[in-house]
Structures are given as C-alpha cells and as structure tokens.
C-alpha positions as CSV (number, residue, x, y, z in Angstrom):
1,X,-10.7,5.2,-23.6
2,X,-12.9,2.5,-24.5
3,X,-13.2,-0.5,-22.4
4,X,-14.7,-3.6,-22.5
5,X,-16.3,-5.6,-19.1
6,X,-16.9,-9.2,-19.2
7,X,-19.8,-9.5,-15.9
8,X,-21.6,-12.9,-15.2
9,X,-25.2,-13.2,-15.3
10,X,-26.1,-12.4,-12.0
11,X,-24.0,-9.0,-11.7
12,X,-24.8,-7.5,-15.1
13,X,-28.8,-8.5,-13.4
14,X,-27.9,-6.3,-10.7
15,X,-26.2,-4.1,-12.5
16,X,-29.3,-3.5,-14.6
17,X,-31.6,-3.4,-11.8
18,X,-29.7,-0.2,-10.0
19,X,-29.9,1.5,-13.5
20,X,-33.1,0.7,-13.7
21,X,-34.0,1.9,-10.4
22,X,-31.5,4.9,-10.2
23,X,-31.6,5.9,-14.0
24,X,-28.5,6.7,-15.5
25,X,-26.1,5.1,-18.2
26,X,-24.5,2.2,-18.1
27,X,-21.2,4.5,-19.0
28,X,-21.5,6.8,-16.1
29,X,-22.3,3.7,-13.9
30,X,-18.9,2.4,-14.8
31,X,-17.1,5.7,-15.0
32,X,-18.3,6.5,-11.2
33,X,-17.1,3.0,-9.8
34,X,-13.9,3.2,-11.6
35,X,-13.6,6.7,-10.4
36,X,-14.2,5.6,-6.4
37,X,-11.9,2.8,-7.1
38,X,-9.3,4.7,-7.5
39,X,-9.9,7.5,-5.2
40,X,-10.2,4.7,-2.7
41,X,-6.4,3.4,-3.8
42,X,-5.1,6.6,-3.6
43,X,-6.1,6.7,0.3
44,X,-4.3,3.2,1.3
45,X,-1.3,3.5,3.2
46,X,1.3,2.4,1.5
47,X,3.1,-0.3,3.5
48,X,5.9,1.9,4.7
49,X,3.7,4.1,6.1
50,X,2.2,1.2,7.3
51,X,5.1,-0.2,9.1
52,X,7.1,3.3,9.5
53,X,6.7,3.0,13.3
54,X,8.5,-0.4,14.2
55,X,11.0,0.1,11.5
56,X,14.4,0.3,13.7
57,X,12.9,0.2,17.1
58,X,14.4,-2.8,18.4
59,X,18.1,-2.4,17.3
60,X,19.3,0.3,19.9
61,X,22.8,0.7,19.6
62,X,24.3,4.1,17.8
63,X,22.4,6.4,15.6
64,X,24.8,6.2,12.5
65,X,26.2,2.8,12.9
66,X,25.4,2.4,9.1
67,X,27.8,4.9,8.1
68,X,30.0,3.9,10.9
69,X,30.0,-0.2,11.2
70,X,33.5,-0.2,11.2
71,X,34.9,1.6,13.3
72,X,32.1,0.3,15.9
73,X,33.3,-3.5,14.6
74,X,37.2,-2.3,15.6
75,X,35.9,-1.1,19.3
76,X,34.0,-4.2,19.5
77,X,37.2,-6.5,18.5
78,X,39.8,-4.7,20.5
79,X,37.6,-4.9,23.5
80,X,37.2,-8.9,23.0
81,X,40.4,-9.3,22.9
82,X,41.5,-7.5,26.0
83,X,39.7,-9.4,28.1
C-alpha cells in the first residue's frame, strides 16, 4: 500500500535528524512506527474488559432475574398487597 504523510516543518526536521543519526529509510521509519502503533492497539483493554469487574456488583437480588422478572414482579405485587 502506498501512503502519503502530510508532517509540519518541525517533525519532518526531526524526523530527518533520527534518519540521519540512525540511518535507515524513510519507508522503514514509517513502516516500524505504524507497526508499534498498532501492536500497541492491539494490547489496550477494551472497555469491557475495562469495566468487567463492577458490571452487576451493586444490583444483588437473584441470579436470573433477567430471564425471570416476572414472576419476581408477581411475588413482589402479591406481597404488597397483603400487607
């Protein structure tokens, strides 16, 4: 793939400096930092993983009240209106 990078004046400086300094392309330069980008987005958490350990924590109450919110909703009634 071909790519073009638009860098302001005192980056592409810099830029050439390290290549300068270093050796190397300009091409490999770009491929390796585009390369550690991504390896470094690969390694963030995504933000369930993030969050995985609150999710839930606070409601109590039964384990499969999703599935069963009815019949929970009828024991709840009934007993408000014995009272």
């Amino acid at each position: 793939m071909t790519a073009t990078v638009r860098l302001d004046e005192k980056t592409e400086a810099r830029v050439r400096r390290l290549l300068e300094q270093k050796g190397g392309s300009l091409s490999a330069f770009v491929h390796a930092a585009v390369a550690e980008k991504l390896e470094r987005e690969a390694q963030k958490p995504t933000p369930y993983e993030l969050g995985k350990h609150l999710f839930g924590r606070d409601l109590g109450g039964p384990p499969d009240l999703a599935e069963n919110h009815k019949k929970y909703f009828k024991e709840k009634m009934r007993a408000k209106h014995r009272r």
